[in-house]
PQR file of N, CA, C, O and H, with PARSE charges and radii, in Angstrom:
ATOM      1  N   UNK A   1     -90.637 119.391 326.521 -0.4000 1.5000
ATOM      2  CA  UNK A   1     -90.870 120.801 326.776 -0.0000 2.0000
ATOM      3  C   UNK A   1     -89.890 121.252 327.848  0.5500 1.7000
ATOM      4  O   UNK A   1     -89.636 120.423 328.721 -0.5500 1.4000
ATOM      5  N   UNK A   2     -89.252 122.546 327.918 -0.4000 1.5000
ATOM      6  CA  UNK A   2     -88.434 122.573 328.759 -0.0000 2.0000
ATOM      7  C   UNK A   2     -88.322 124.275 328.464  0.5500 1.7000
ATOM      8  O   UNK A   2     -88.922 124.698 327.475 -0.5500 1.4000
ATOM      9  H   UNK A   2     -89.458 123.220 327.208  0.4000 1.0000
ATOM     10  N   UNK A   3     -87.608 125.174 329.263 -0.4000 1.5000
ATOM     11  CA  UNK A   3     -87.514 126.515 329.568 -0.0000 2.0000
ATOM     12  C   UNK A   3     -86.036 126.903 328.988  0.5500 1.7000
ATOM     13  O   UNK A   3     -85.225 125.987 329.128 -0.5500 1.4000
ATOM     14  H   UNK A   3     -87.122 124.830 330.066  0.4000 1.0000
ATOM     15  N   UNK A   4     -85.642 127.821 328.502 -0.4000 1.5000
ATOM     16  CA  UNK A   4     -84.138 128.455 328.168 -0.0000 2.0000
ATOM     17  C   UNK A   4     -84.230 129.946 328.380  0.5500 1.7000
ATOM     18  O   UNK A   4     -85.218 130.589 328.025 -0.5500 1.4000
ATOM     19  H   UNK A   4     -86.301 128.564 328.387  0.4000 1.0000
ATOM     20  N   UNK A   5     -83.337 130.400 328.878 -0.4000 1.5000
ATOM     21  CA  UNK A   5     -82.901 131.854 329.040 -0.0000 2.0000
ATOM     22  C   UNK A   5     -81.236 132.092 328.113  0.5500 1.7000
ATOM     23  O   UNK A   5     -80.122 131.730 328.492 -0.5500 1.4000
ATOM     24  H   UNK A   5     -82.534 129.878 329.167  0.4000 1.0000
ATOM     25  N   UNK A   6     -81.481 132.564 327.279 -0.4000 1.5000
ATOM     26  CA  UNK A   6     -80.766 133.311 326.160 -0.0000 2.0000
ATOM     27  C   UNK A   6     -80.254 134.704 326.768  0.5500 1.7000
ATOM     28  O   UNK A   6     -81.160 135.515 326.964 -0.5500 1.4000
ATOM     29  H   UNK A   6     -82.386 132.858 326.971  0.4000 1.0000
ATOM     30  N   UNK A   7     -79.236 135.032 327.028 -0.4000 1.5000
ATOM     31  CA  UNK A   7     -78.630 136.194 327.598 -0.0000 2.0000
ATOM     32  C   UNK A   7     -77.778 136.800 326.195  0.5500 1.7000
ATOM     33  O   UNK A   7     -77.565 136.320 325.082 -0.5500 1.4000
ATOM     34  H   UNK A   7     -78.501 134.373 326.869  0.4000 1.0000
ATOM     35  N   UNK A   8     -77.357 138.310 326.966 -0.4000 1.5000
ATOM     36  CA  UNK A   8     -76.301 139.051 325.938 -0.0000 2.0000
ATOM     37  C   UNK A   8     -76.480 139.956 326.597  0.5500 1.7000
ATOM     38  O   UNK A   8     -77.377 140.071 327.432 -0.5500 1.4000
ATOM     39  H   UNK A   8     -77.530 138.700 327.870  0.4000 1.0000
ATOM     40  N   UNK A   9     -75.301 141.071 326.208 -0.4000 1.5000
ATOM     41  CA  UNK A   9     -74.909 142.188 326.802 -0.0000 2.0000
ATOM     42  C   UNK A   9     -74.536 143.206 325.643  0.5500 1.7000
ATOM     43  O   UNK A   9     -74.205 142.996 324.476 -0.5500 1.4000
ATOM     44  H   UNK A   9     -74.572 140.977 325.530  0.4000 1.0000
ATOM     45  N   UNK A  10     -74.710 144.423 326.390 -0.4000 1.5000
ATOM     46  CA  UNK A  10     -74.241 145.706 325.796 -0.0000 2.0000
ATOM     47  C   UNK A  10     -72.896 145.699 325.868  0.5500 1.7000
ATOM     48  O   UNK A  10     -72.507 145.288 326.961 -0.5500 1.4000
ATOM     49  H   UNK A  10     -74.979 144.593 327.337  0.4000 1.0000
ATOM     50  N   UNK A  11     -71.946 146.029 325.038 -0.4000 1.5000
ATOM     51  CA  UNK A  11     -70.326 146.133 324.872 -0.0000 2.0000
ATOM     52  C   UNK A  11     -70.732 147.820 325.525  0.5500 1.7000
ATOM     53  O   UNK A  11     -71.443 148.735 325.109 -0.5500 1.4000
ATOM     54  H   UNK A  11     -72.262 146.362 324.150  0.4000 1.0000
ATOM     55  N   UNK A  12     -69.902 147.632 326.683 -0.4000 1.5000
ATOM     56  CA  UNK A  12     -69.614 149.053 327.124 -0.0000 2.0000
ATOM     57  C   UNK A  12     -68.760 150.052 326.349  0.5500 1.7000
ATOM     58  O   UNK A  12     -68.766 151.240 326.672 -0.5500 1.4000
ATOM     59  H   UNK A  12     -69.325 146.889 327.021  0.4000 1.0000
ATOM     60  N   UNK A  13     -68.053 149.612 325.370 -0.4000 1.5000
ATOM     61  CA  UNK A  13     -67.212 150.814 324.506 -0.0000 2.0000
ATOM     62  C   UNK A  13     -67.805 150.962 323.199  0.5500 1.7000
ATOM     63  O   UNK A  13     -67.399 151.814 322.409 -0.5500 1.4000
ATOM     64  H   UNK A  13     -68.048 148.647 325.108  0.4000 1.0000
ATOM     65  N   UNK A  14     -68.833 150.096 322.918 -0.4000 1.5000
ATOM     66  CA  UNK A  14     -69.367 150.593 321.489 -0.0000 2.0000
ATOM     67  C   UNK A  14     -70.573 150.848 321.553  0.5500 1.7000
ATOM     68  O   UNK A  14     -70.960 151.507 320.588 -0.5500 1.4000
ATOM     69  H   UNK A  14     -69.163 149.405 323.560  0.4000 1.0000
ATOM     70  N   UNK A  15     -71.891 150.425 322.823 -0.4000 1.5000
ATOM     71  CA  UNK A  15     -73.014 150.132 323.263 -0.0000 2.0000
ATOM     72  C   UNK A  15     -73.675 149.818 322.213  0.5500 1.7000
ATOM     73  O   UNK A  15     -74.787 150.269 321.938 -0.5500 1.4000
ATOM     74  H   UNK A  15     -71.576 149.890 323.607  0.4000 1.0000
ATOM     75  N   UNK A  16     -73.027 149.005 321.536 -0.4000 1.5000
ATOM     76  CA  UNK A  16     -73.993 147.694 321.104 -0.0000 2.0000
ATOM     77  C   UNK A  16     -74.561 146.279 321.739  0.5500 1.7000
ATOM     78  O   UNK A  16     -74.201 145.867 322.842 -0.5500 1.4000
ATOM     79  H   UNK A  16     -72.124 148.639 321.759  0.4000 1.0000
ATOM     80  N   UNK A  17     -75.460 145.625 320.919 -0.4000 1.5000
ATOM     81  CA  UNK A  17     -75.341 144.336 321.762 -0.0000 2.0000
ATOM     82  C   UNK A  17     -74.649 143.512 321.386  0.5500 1.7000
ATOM     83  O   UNK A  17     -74.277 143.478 320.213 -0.5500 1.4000
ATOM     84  H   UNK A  17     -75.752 145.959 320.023  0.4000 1.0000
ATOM     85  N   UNK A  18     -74.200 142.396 322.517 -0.4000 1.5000
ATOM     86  CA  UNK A  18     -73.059 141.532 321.904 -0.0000 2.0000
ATOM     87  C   UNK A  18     -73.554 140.464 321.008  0.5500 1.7000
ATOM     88  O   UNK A  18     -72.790 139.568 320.650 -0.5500 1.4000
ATOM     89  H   UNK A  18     -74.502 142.424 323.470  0.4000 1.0000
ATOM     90  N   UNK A  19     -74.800 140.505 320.621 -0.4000 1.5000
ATOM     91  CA  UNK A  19     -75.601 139.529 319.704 -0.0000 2.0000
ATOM     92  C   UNK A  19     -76.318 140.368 318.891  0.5500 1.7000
ATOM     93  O   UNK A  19     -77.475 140.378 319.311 -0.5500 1.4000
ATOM     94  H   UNK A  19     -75.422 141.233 320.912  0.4000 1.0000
ATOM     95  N   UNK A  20     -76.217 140.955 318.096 -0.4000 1.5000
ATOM     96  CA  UNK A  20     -76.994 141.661 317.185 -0.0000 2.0000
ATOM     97  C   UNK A  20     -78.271 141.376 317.010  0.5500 1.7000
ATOM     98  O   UNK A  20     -79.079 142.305 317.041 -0.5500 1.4000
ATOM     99  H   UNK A  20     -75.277 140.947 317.755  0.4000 1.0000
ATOM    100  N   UNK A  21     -78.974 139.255 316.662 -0.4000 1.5000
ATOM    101  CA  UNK A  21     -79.146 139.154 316.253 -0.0000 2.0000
ATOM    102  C   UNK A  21     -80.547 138.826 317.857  0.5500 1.7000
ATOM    103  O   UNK A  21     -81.681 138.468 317.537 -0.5500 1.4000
ATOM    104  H   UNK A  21     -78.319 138.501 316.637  0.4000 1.0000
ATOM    105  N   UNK A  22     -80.307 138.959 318.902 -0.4000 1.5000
ATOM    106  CA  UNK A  22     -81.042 138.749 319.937 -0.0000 2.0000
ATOM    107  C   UNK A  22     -81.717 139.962 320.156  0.5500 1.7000
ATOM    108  O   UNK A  22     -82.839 139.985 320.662 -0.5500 1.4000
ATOM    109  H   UNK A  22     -79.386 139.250 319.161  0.4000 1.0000
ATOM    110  N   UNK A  23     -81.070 141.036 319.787 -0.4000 1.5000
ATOM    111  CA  UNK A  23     -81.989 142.510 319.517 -0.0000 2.0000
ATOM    112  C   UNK A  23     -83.416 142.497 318.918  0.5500 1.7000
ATOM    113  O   UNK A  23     -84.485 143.044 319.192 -0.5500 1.4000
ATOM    114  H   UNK A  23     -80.159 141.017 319.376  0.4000 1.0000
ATOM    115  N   UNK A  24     -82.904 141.517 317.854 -0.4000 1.5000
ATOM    116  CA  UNK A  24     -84.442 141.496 316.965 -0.0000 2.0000
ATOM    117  C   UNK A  24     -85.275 140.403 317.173  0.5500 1.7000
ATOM    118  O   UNK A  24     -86.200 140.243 316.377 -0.5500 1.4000
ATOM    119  H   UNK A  24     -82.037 141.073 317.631  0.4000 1.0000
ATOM    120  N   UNK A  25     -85.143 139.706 317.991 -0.4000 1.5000
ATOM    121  CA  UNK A  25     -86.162 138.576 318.532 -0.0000 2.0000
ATOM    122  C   UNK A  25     -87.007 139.185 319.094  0.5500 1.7000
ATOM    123  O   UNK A  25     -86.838 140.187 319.788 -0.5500 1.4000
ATOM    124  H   UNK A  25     -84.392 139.836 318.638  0.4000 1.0000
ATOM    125  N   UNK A  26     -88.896 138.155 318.637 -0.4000 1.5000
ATOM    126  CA  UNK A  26     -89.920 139.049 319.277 -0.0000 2.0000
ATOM    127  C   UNK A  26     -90.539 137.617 319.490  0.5500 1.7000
ATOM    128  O   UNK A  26     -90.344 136.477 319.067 -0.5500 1.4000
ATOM    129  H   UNK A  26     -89.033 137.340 318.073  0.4000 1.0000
ATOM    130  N   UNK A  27     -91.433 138.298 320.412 -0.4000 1.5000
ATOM    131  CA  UNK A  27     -92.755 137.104 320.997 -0.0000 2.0000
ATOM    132  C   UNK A  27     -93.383 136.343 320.201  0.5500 1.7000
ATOM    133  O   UNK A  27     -94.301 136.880 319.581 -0.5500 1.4000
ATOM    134  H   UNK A  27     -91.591 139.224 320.756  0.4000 1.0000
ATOM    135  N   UNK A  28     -93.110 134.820 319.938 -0.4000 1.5000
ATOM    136  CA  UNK A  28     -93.447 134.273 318.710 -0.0000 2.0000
ATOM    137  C   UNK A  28     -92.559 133.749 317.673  0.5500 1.7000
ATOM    138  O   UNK A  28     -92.558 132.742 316.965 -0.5500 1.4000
ATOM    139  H   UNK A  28     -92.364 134.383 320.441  0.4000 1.0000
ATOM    140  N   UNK A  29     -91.933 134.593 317.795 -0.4000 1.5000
ATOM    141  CA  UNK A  29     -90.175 133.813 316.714 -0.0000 2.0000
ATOM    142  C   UNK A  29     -89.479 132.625 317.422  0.5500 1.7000
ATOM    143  O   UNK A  29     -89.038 132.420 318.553 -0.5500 1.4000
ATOM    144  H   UNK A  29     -91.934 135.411 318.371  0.4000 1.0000
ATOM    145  N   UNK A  30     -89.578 131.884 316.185 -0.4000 1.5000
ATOM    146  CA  UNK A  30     -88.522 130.519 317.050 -0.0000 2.0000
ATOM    147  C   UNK A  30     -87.237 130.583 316.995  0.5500 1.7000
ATOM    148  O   UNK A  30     -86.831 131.551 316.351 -0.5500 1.4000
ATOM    149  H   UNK A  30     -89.936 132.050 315.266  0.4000 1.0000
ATOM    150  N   UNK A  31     -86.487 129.945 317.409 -0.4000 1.5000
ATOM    151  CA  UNK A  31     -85.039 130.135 317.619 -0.0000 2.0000
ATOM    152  C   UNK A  31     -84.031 128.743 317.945  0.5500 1.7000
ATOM    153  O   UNK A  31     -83.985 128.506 319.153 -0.5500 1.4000
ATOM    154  H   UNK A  31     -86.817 129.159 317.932  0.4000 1.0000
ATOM    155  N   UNK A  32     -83.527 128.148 317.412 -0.4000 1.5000
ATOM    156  CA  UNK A  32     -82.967 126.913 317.741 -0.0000 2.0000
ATOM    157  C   UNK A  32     -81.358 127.032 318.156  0.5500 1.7000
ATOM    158  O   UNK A  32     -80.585 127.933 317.831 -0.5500 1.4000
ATOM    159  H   UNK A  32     -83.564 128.340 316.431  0.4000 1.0000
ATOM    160  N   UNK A  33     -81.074 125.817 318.999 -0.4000 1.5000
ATOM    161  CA  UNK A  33     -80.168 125.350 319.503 -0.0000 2.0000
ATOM    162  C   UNK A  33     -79.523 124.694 319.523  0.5500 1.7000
ATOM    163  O   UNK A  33     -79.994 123.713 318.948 -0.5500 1.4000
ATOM    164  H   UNK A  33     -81.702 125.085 319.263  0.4000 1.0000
ATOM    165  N   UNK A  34     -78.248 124.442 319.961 -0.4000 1.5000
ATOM    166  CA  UNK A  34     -77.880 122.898 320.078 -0.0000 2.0000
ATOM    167  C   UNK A  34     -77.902 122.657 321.664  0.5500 1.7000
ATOM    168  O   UNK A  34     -77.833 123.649 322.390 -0.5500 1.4000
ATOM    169  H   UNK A  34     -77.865 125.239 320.428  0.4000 1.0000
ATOM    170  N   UNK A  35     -78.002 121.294 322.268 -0.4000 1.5000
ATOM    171  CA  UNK A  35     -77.626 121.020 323.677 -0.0000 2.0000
ATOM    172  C   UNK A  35     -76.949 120.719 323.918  0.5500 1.7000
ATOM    173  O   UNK A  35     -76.416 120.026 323.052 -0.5500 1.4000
ATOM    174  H   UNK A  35     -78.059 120.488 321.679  0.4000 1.0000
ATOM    175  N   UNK A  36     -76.239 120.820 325.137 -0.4000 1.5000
ATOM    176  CA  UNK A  36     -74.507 119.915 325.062 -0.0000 2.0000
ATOM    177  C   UNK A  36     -74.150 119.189 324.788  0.5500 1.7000
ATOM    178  O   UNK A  36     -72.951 118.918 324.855 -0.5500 1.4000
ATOM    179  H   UNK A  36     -76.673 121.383 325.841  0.4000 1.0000
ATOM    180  N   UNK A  37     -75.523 118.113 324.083 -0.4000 1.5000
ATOM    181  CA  UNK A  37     -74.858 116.878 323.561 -0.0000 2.0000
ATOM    182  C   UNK A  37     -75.032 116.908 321.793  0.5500 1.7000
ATOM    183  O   UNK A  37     -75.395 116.026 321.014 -0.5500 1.4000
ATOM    184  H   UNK A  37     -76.497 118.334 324.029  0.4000 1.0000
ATOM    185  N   UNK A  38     -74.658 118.137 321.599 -0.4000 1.5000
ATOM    186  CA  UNK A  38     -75.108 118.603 320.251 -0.0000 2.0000
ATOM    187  C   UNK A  38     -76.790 118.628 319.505  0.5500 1.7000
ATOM    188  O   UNK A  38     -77.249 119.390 318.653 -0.5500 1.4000
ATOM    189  H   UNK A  38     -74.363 118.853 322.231  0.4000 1.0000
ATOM    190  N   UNK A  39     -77.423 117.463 320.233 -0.4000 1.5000
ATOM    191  CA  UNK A  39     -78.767 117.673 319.554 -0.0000 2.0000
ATOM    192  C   UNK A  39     -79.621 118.878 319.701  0.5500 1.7000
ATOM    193  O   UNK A  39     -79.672 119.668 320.644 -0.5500 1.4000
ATOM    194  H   UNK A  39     -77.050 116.845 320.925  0.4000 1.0000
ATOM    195  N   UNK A  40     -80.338 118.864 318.490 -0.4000 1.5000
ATOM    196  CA  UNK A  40     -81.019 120.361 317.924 -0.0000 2.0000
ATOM    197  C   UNK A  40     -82.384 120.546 319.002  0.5500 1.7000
ATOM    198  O   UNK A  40     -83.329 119.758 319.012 -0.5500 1.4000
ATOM    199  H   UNK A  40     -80.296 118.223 317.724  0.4000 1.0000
ATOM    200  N   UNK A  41     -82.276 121.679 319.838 -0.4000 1.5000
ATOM    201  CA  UNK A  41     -83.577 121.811 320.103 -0.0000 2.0000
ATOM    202  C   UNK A  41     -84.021 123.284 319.984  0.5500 1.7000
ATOM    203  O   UNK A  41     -83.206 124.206 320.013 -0.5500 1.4000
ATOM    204  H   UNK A  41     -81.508 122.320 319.830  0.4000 1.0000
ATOM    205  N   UNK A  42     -85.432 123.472 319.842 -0.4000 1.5000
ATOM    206  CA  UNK A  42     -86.495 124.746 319.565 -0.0000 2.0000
ATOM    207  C   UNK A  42     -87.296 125.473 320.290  0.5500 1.7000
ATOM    208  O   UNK A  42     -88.413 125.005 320.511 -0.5500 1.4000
ATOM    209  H   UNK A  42     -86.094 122.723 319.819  0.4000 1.0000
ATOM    210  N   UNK A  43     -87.040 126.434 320.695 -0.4000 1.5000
ATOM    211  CA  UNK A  43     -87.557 127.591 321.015 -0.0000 2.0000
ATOM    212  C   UNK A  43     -88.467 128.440 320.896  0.5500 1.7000
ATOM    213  O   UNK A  43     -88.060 129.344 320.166 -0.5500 1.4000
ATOM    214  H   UNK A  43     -86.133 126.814 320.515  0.4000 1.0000
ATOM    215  N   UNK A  44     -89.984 128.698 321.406 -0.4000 1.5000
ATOM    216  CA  UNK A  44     -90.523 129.121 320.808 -0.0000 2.0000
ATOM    217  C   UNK A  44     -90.604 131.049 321.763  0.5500 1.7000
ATOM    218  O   UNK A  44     -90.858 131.027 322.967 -0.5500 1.4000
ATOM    219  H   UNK A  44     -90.314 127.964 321.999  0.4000 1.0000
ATOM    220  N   UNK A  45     -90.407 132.245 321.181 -0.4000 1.5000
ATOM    221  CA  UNK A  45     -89.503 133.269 322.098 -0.0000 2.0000
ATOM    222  C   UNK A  45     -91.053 133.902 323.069  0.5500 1.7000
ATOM    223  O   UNK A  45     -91.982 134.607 322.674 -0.5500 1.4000
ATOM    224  H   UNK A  45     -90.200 132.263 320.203  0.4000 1.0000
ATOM    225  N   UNK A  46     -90.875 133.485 323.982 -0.4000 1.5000
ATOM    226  CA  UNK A  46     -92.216 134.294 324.701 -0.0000 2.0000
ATOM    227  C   UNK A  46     -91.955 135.601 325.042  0.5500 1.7000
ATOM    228  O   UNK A  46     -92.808 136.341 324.551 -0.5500 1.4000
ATOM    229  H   UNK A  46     -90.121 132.912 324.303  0.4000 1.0000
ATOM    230  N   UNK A  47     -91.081 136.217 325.714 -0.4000 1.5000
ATOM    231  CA  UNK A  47     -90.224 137.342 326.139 -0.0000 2.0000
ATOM    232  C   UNK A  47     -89.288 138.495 325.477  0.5500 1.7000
ATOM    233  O   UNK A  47     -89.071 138.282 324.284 -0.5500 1.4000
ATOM    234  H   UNK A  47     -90.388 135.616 326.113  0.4000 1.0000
ATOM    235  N   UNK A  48     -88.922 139.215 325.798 -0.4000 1.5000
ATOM    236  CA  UNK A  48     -87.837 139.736 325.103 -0.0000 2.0000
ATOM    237  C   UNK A  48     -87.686 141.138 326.165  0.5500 1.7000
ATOM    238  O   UNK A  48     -88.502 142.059 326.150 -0.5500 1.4000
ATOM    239  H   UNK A  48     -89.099 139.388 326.767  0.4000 1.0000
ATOM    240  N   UNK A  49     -86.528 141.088 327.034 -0.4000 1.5000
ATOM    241  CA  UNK A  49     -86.231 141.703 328.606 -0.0000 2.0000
ATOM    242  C   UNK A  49     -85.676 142.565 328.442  0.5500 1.7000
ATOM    243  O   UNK A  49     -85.126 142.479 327.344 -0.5500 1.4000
ATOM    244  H   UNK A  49     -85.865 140.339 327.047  0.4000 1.0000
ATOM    245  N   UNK A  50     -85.361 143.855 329.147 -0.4000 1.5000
ATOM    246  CA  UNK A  50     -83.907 144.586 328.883 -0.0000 2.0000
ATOM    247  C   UNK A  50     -83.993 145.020 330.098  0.5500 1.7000
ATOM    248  O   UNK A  50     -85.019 145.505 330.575 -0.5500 1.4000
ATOM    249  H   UNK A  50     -85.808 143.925 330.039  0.4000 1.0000
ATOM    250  N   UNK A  51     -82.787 144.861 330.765 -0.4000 1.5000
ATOM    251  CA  UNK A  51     -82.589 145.512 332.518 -0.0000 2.0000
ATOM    252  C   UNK A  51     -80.998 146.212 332.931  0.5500 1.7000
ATOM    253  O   UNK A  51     -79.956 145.620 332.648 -0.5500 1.4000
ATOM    254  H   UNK A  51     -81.953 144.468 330.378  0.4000 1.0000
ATOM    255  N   UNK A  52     -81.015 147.037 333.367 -0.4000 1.5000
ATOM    256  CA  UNK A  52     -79.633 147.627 333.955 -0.0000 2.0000
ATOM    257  C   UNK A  52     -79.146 146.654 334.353  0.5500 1.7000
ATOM    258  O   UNK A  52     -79.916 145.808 334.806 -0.5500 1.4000
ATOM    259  H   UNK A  52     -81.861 147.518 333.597  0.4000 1.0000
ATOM    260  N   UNK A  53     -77.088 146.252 334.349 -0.4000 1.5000
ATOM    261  CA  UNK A  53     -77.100 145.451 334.856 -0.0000 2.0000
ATOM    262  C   UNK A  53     -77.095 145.541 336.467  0.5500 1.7000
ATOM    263  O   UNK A  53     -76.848 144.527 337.119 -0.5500 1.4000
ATOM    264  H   UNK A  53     -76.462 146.940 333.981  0.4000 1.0000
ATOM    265  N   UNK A  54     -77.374 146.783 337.102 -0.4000 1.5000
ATOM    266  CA  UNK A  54     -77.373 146.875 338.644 -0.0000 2.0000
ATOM    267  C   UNK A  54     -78.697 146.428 339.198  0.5500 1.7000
ATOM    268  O   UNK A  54     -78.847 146.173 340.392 -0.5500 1.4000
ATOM    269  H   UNK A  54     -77.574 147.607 336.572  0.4000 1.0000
ATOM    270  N   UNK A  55     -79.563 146.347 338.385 -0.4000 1.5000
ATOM    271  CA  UNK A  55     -81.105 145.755 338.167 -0.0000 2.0000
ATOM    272  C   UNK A  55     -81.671 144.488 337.983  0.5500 1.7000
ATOM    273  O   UNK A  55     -82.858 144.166 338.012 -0.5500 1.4000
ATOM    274  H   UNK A  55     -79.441 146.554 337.415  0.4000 1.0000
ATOM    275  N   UNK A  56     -80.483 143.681 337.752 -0.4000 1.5000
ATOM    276  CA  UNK A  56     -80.853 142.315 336.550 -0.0000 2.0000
ATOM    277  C   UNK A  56     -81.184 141.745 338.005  0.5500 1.7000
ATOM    278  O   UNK A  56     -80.515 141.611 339.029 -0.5500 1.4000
ATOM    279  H   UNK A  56     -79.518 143.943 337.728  0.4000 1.0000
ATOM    280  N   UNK A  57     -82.998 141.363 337.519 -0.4000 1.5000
ATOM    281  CA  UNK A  57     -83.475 140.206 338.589 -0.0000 2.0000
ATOM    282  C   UNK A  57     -83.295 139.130 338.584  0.5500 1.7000
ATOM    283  O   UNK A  57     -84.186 138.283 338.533 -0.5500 1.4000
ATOM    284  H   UNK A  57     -83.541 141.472 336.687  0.4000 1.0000
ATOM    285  N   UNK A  58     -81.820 138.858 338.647 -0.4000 1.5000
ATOM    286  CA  UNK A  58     -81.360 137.392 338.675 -0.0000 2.0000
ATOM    287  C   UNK A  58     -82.236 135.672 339.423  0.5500 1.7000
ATOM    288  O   UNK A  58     -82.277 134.543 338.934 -0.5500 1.4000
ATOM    289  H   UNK A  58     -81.096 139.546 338.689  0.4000 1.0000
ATOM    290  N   UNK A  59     -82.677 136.096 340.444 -0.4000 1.5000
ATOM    291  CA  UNK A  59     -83.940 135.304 341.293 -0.0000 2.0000
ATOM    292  C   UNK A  59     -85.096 135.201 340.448  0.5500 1.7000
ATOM    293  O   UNK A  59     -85.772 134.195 340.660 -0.5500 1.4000
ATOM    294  H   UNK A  59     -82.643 137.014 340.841  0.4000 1.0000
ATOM    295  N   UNK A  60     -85.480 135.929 339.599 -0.4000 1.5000
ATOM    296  CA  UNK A  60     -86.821 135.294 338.353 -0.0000 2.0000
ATOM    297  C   UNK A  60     -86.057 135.533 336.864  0.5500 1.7000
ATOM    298  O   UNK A  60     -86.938 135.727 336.027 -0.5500 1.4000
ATOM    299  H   UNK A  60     -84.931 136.747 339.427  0.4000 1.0000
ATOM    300  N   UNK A  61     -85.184 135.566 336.468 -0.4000 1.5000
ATOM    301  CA  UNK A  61     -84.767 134.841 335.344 -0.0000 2.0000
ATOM    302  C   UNK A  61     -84.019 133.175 336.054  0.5500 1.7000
ATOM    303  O   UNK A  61     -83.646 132.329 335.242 -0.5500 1.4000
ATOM    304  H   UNK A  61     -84.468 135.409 337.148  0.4000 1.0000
ATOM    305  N   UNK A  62     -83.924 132.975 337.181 -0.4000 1.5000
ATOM    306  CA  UNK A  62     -83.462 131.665 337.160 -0.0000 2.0000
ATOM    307  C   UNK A  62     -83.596 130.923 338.391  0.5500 1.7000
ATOM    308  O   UNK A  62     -82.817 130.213 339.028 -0.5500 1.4000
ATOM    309  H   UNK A  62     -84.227 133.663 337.841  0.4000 1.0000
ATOM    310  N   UNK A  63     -84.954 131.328 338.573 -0.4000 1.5000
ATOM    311  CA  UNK A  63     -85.867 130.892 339.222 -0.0000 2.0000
ATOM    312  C   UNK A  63     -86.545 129.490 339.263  0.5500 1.7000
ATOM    313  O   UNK A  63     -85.620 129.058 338.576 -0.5500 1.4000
ATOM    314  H   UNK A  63     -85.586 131.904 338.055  0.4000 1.0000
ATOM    315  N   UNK A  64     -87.130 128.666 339.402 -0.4000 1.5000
ATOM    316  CA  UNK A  64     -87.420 127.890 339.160 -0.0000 2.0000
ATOM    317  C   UNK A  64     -89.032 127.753 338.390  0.5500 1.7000
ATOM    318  O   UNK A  64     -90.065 128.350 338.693 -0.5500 1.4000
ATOM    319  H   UNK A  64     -87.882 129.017 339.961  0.4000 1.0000
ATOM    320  N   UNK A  65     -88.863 127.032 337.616 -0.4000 1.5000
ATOM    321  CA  UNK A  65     -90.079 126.445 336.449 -0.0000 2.0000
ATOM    322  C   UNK A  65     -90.961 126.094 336.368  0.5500 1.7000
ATOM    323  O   UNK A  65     -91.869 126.679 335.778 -0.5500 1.4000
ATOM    324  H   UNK A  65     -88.024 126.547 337.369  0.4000 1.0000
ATOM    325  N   UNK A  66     -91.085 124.714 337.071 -0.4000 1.5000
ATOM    326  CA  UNK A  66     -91.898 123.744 337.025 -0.0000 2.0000
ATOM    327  C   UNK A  66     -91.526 122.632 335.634  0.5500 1.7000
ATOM    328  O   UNK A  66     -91.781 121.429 335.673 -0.5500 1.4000
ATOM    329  H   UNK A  66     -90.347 124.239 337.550  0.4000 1.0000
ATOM    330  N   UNK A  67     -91.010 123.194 334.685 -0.4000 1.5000
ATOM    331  CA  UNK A  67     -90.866 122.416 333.520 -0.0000 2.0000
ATOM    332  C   UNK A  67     -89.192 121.720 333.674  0.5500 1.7000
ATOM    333  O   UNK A  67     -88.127 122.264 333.964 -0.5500 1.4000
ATOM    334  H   UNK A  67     -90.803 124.172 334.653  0.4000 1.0000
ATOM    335  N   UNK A  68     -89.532 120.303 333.338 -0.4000 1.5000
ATOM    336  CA  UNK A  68     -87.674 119.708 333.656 -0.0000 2.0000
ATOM    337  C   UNK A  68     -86.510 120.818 332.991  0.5500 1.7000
ATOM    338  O   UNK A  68     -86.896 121.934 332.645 -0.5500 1.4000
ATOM    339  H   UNK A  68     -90.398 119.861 333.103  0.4000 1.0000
ATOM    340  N   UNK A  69     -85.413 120.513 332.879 -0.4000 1.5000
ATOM    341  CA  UNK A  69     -84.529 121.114 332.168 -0.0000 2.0000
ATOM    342  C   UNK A  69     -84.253 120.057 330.904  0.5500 1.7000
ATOM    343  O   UNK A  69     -84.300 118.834 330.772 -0.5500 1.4000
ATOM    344  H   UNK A  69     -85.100 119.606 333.160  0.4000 1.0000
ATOM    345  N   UNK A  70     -84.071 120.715 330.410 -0.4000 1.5000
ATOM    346  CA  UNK A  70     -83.763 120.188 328.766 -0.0000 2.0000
ATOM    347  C   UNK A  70     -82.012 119.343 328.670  0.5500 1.7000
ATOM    348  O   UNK A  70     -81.023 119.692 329.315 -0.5500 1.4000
ATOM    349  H   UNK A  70     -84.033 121.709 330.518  0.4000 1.0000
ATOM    350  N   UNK A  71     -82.075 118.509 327.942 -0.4000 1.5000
ATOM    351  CA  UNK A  71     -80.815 117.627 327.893 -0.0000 2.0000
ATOM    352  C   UNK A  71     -80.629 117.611 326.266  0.5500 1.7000
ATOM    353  O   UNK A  71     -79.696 116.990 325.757 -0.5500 1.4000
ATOM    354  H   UNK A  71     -82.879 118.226 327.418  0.4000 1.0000
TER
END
């Protein structure tokens, strides 16, 4: 078990997001990965954030857990 924060941004000249596909993630959808050592791991999406970036509460998106970090 382990925690991930999935980021993306608005393209300032088209204001889209730079992931289309992170737009449509909702609470409950899984989502998989690879880890740096290529193996597959899963996601299950609790969240789904949107903040100015003059706003972004950087100190609780990467904050600490309690849960190890994932390898």
């Amino acid at each position: 078990m382990g925690v991930s924060v999935i980021e993306g941004h608005v393209d300032s000249y088209q204001g889209r997001p730079s992931s289309s596909s992170l737009g449509a993630l909702r609470p409950g959808d899984s989502i998989d990965v690879s880890s740096p050592t290529g193996s597959p791991l899963s996601f299950r999406v609790t969240g789904v954030r949107q903040y100015a970036k003059s706003r972004f509460p950087a100190g609780t998106i990467y904050g600490t857990t309690g849960f190890p970090p994932c390898a």
